[in-house]
N, C-alpha and C positions, 0 to 999 in steps of 0.2 A: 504494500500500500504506500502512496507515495504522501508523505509529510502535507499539512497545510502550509501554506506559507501565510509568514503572521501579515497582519493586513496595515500594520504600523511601520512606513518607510520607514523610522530611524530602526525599528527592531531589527529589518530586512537591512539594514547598511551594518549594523553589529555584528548580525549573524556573519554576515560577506567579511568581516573583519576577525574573523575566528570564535563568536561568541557561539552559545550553545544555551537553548532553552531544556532548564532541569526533565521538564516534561512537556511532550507534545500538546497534551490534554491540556486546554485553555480553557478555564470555567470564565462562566459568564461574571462578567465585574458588576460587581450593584455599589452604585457610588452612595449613596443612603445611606448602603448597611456600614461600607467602610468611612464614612464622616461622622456616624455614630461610634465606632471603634476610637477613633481619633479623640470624639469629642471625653470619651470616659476613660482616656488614659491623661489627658490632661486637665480633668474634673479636679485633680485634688491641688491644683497650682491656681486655678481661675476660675470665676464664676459661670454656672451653667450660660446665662444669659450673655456673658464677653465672646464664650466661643461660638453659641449660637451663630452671634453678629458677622464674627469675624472671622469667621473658617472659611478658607477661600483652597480650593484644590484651583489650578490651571487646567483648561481642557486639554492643552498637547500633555500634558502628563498622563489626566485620566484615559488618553487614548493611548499611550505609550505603554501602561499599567495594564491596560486591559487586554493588549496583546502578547504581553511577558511570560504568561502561564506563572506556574512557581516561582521562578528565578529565570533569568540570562546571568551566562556568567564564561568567564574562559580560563579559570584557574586563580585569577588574580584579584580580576576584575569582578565586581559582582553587583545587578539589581537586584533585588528583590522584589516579589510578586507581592500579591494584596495583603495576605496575611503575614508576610514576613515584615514587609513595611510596617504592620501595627507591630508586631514582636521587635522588631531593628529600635524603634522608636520609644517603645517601652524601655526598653534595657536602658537607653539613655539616661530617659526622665528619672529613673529608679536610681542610677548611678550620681546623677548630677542634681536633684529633685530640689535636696538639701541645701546645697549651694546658689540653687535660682533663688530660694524661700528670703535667704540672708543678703540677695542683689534684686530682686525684685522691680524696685520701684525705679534703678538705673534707668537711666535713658538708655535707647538704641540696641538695647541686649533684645537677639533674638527671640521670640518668645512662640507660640504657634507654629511649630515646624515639625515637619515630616524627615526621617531619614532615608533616602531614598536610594542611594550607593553606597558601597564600600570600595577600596582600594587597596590589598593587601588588609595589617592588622591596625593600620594607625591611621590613615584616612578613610573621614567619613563626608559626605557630601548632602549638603538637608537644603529642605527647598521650603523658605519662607511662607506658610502660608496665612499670615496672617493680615486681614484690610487694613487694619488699624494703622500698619507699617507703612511708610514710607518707601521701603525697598519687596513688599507683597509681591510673589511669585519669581524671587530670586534668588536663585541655587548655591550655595555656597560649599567650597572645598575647605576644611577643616581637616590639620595634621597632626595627631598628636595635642586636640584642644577639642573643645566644643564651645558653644557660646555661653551655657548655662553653668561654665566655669572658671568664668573672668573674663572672657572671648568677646568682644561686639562682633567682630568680624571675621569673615573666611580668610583663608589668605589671596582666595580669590572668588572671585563671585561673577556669574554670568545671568542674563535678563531673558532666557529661552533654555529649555532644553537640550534643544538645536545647538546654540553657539556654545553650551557647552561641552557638549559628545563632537562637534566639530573640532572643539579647540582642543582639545585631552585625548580623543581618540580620530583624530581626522578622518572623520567620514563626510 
């Protein structure tokens, strides 16, 4: 039987770039259920009604997400799929939770955001999703830091998903 091919060009420019989908089987993506996942993993930082307001997914994401299956990955490199994204994102909150509680009220500190790459054991890559932000639906590369532990900033940060899979894995 011959494979689907995913229906998300940048998936289809990864794969061509040595990536590899964990599993063929692409279950159907319900954006609902995973911004309710979202929304109760960062309940115990903000109030119901903040993330309500201000949970903002980008659609080239949810469409990139939705053709990932489990993971894309090529040994190194690694996205994760719908449920790993809440599990990737938890770990964080869980690690660094403590540390937001005591910088909170800082300005400019990420706050609303998804992890949505990894790169080996030290870079991780989280894509702003918060309206309230100024910089809302902008990706940030993070080495050995994260935001929610002294961090404002990536060490680099891109405005598409696009420019940033262009910039880091030129496709």
């Amino acid at each position: 039987m011959e494979k689907e091919k995913p229906k998300n060009v940048l998936v289809q420019k990864l794969i061509s770039k040595g990536f590899y989908r964990s599993s063929e089987e692409v279950e159907a993506f319900n954006l609902e259920r995973f911004k309710e996942s979202i929304k109760d993993i960062f309940l115990p930082f903000f109030d119901e009604a903040y993330i309500k307001e201000n949970l903002s997914i980008p659609d080239e994401y949810v469409e990139f997400l939705s053709s990932i299956g489990a993971s894309l990955n090529n040994s190194w490199d690694y996205f994760p799929g719908e449920n790993a994204v809440i599990s990737d994102t938890e770990f964080w909150l869980d690690l660094y939770g403590e540390d937001f509680k005591e910088m909170e009220s800082t300005e400019n500190v990420l706050r609303l955001h998804i992890s949505i790459a990894s790169q080996g054991d030290k870079h991780v890559i989280l894509l702003n999703c918060d309206k309230s932000s100024k910089d809302v639906h902008t990706y940030y590369w993070f080495e050995d830091a994260h935001p929610w532990n002294g961090y404002s900033k990536g060490m680099s940060d891109w405005n598409s998903l696009e420019s940033f899979l262009k910039d880091d894995y030129k496709i």
